[in-house]
C-alpha atoms as an extended CHARMM CRD file, in Angstrom:
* protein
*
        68  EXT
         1         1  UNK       CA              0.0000000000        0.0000000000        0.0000000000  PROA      1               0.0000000000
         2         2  UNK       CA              1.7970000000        3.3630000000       -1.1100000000  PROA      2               0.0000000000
         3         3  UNK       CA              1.6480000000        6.2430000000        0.9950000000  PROA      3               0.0000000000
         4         4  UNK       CA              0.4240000000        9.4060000000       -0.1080000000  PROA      4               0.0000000000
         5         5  UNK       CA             -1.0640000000       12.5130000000        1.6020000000  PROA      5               0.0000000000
         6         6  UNK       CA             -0.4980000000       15.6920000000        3.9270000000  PROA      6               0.0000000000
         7         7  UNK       CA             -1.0940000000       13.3840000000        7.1870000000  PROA      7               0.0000000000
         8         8  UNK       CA              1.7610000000       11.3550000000        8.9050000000  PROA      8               0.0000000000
         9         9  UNK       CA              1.1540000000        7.8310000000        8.3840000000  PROA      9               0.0000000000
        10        10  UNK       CA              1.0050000000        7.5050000000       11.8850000000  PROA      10              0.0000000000
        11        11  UNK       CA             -2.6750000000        9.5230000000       11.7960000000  PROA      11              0.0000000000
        12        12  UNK       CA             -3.7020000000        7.4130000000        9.2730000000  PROA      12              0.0000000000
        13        13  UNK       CA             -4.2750000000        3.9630000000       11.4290000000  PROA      13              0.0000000000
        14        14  UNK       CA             -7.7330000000        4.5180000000       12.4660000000  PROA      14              0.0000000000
        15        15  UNK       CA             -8.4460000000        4.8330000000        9.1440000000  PROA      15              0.0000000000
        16        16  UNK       CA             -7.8040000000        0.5960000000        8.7020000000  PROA      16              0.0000000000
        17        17  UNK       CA             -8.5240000000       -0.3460000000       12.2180000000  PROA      17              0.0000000000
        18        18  UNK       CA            -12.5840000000        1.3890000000       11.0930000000  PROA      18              0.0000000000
        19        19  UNK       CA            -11.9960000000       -0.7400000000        7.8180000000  PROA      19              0.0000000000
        20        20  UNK       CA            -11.7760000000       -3.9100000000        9.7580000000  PROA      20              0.0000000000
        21        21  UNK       CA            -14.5280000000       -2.9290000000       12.0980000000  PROA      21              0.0000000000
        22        22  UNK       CA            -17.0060000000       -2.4790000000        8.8250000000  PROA      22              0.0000000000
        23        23  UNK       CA            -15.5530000000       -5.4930000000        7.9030000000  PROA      23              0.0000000000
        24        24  UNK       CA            -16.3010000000       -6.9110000000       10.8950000000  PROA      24              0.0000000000
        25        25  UNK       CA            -19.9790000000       -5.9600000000       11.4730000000  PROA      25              0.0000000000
        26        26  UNK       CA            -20.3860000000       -7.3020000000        7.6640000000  PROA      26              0.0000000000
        27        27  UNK       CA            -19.1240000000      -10.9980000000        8.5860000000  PROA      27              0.0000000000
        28        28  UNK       CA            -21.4260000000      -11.1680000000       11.8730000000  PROA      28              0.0000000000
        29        29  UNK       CA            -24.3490000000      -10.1380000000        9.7660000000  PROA      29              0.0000000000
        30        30  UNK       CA            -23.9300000000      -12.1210000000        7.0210000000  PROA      30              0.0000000000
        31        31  UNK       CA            -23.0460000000      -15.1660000000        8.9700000000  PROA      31              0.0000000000
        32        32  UNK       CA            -25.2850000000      -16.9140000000       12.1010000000  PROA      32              0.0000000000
        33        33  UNK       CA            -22.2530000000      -18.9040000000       13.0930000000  PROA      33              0.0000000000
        34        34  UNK       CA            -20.1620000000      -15.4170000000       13.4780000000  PROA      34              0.0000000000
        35        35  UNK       CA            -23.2800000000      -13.4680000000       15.5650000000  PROA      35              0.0000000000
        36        36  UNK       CA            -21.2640000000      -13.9590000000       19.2650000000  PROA      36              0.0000000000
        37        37  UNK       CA            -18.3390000000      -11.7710000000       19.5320000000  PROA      37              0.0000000000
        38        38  UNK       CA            -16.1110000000      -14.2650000000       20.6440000000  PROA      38              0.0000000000
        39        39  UNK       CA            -16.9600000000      -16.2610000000       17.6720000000  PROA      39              0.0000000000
        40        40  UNK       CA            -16.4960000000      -13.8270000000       15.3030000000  PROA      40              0.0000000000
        41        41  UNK       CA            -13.2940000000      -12.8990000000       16.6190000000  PROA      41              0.0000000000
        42        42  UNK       CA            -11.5390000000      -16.4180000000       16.4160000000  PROA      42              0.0000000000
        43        43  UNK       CA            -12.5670000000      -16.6220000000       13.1330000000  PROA      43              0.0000000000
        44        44  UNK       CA            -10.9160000000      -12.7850000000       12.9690000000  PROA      44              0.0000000000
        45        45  UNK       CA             -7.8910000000      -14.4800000000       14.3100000000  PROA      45              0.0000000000
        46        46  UNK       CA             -7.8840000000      -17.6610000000       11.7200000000  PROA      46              0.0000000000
        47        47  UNK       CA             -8.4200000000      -15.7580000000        8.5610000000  PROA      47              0.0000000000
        48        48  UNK       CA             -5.6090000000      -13.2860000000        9.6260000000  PROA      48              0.0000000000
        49        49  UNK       CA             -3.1320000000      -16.5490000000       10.2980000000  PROA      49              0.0000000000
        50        50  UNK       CA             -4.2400000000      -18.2290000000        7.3150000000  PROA      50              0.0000000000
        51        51  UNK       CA             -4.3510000000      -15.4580000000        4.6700000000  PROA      51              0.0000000000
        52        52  UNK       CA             -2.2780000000      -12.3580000000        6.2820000000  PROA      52              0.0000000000
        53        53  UNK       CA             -2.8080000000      -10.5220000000        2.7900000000  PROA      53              0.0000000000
        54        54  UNK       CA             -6.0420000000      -11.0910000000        1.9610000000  PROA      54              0.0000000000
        55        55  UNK       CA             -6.8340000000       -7.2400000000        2.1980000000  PROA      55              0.0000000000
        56        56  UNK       CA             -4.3700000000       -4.3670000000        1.4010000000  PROA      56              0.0000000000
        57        57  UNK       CA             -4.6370000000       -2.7030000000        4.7150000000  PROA      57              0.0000000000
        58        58  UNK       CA             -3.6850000000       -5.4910000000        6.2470000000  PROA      58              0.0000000000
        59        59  UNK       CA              0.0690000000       -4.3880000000        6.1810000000  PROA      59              0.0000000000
        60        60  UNK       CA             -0.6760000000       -1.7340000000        8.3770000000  PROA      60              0.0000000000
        61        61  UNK       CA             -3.0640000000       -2.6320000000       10.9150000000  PROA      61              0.0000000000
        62        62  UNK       CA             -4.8250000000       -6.1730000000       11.0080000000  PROA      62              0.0000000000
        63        63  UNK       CA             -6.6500000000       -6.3930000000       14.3390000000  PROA      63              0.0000000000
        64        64  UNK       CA            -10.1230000000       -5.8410000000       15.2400000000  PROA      64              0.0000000000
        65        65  UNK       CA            -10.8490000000       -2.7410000000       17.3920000000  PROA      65              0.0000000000
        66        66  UNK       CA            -12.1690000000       -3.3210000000       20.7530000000  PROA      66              0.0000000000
        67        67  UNK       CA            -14.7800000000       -0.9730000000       20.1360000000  PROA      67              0.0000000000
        68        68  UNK       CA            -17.1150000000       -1.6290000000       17.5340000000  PROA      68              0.0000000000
């Protein structure tokens, strides 16, 4: 993922952190299996392990946000 912009890269992790979260909310919606949070988030974990560039974001910030 090239970097381009006024901001410091550093200001620009929420950004991908709220990417995952959407991405997130999408999976538990779409899926009954993924509707408990604990669920969802060991399958978070597993897809992350398995497939660590699955999206391009990923390089930067690939966990979940607590708060979501």
């Amino acid at each position: 993922m090239q970097y381009y912009g006024a901001f410091y890269r550093s200001a620009l992790y929420p950004f991908p952190a709220r990417i995952n979260a959407y991405l997130m909310r999408w999976s538990r919606n779409k899926y009954k299996r993924l509707r408990g949070r604990k669920k969802a988030q060991a399958q978070w974990g597993m897809v992350v392990k398995a497939r660590p560039r699955l999206f391009a974001h990923w390089i930067w910030v690939n966990v979940v946000p607590t708060a979501w």
